[in-house]
N, C-alpha and C positions, 0 to 999 in steps of 0.2 A: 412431459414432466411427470416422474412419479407421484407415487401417495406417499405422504407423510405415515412415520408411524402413529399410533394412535394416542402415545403418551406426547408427540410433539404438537400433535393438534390442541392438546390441554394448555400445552405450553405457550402456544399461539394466543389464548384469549388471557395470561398473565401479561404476556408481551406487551401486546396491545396494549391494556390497561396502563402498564409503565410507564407507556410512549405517550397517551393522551394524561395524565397527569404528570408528565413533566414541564419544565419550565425551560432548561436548559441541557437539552439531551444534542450528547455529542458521539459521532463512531472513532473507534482506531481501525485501520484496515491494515493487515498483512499479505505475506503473497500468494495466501491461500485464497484469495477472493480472484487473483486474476487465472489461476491453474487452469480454470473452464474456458481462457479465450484464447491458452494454448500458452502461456510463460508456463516454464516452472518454477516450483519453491524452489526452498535454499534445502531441505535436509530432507526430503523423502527418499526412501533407502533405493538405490540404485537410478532415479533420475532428477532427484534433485540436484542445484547446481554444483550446493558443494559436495555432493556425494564421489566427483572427480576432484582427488586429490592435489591436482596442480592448480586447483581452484581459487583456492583462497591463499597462496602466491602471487599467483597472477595477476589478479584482481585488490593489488594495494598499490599504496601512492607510488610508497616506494619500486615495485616493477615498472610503474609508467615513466616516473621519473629518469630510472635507468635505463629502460628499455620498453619503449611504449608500442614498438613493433609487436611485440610479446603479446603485452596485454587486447591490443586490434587484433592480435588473431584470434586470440578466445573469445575476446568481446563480438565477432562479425555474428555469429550464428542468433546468441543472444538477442544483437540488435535488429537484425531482421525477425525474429519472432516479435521485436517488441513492436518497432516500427506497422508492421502489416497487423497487430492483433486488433479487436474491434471489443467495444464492453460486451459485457455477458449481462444474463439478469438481475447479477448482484448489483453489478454499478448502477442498472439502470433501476432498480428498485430504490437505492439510497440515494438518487436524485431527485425520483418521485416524491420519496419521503420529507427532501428538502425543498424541493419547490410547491409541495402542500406544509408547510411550515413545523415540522415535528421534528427538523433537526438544523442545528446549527453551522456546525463545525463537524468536518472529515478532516482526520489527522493520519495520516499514509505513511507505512514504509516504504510504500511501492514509487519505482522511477517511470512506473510505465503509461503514464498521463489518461488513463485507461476513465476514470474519477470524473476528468474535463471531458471528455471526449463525449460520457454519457450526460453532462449535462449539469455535475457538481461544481459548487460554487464555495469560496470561502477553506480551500483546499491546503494543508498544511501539510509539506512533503519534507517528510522527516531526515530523509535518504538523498536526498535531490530528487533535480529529474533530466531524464533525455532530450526535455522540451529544447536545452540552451546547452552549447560548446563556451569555452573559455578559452583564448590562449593562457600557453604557458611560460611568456614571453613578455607581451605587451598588455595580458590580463585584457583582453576586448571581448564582449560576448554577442556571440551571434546564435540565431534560430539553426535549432541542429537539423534539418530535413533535406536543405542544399549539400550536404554535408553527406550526411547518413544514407542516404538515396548510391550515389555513385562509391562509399565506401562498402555499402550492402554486393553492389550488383558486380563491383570491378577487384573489393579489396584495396582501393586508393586511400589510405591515411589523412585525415583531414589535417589541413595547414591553413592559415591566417593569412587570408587574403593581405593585410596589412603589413607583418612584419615577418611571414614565412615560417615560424614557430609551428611546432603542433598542437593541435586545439585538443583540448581535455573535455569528456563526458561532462554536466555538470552533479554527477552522482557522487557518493560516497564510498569511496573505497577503503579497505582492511587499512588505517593508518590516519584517517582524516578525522576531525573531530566532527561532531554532528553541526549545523550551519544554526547558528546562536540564535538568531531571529526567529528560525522554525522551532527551537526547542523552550524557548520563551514561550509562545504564541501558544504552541500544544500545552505548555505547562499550565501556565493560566487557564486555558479551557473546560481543562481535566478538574481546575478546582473548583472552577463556577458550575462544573455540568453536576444534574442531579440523576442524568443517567447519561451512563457511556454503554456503546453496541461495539464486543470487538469482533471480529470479524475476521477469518482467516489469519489469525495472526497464533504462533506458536507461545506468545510470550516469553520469549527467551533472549532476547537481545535487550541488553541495558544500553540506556537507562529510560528507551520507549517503553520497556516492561514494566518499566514502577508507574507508567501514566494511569491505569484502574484503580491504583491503589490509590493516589492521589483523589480519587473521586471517590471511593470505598470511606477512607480516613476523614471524610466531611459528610459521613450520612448519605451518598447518593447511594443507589442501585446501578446493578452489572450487569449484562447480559453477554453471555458467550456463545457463539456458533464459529465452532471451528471442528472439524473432521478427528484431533488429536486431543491426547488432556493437556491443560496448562495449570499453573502454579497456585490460580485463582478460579477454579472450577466451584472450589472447598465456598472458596466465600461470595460467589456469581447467587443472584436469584435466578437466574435459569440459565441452564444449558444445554444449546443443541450442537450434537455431537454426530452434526450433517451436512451434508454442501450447499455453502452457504448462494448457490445459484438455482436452489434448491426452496432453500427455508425463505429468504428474504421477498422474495417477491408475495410470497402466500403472508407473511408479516405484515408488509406493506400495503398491500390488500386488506386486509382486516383493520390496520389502524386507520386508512384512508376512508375506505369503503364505510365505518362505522364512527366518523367523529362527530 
């Protein structure tokens, strides 16, 4: 693990301090926190996902609806990187952080259960997740891994044990509305937290991009670590402009190590 630059070390003991005086500090995570355990994002120039332009085609309701062949091809690669990925330092530092009590709520774009895995609790998955299939038929849901495992290794299309139907991701694809419960749950979060930590996230997909402000616009404080600028750098108390598997665990160190 490298050194921090020497202006992010300054930045680490404002952190801190944020973290230990808050009462209801909550993260947003984007897919810039899982890039270290080997997903890609959505927009980084030349491997990001949508950086291939049949991408964001593919990957809508409407393809799977009409042709959900399509959409399993492109999806196969994907899901075997998600399937087989293991948390990085980030995940495993914002569990730390929550199972020592300095955080509440983890509010995710990400499908890639990466959050549970390292040991996060009280997880609001913005986007779905891969955890669960749906038919598209009899609306049954099953655990996706009996599933995903022989569609990984063979290319076999999962189907509904029950009524033969193809079974749907339970993700959000280019056409679906965001799942009403998650975006309630996040919404109220954001207004209670007096600090939000976003985290790999580009800020640029609405209407998860308005959740900071929604903490901003009641007096809390911001923290950004994301590798890219976002829209809310301008109005963040601090930003690291570093990988966040990088900064977090030296974060989480210092709040832990010093409370």
């Amino acid at each position: 693990m490298r050194r921090l630059a020497s202006q992010s070390i300054k930045k680490l003991d404002i952190a801190k301090k944020l973290f230990q005086q808050a009462k209801h500090p909550v993260v947003l995570t984007g897919a810039g926190i899982s890039t270290p355990s080997g997903i890609p994002d959505f927009r980084s120039e030349g491997t990001g996902l949508w950086a291939k332009s049949e991408a964001m085609e593919v990957a809508s309701l409407n393809t799977f609806r009409y042709d959900p062949t399509l959409f399993y091809k492109w999806f196969r690669s994907l899901a075997n990187q998600i399937v087989n990925a293991l948390p990085n330092d980030a995940h495993l530092a914002l569990a730390q952080l929550q199972q020592a009590g300095y955080l509440q709520t983890v509010i995710t774009q990400n499908i890639d259960i990466l959050h549970q895995k390292a040991g996060s609790e009280n997880v609001i998955e913005m986007h779905g997740t891969l955890r669960t299939l749906s038919c598209t038929q009899c609306f049954r849901q099953v655990e996706a891994e009996p599933f995903l495992v022989p569609f990984i290794r063979d290319g076999r299309i999962p189907h509904c044990d029950a009524c033969g139907a193809v079974l749907k991701p339970d993700v959000i694809l280019f056409g679906e509305q965001l799942p009403q419960k998650a975006w309630y749950a996040a919404r109220s979060a954001a207004r209670q937290a007096d600090l939000m930590l976003v985290v790999g996230s580009s800020l640029e997909v609405l209407p998860v991009a308005g959740l900071p402000m929604q903490t901003l616009d009641r007096g809390g404080h911001l923290i950004i670590i994301n590798q890219t600028q976002t829209y809310l750098d301008v109005r963040a108390d601090l930003v690291f402009s570093e990988d966040a598997a990088e900064v977090l665990p030296k974060l989480v160190k210092e709040v832990v190590a010093h409370a």
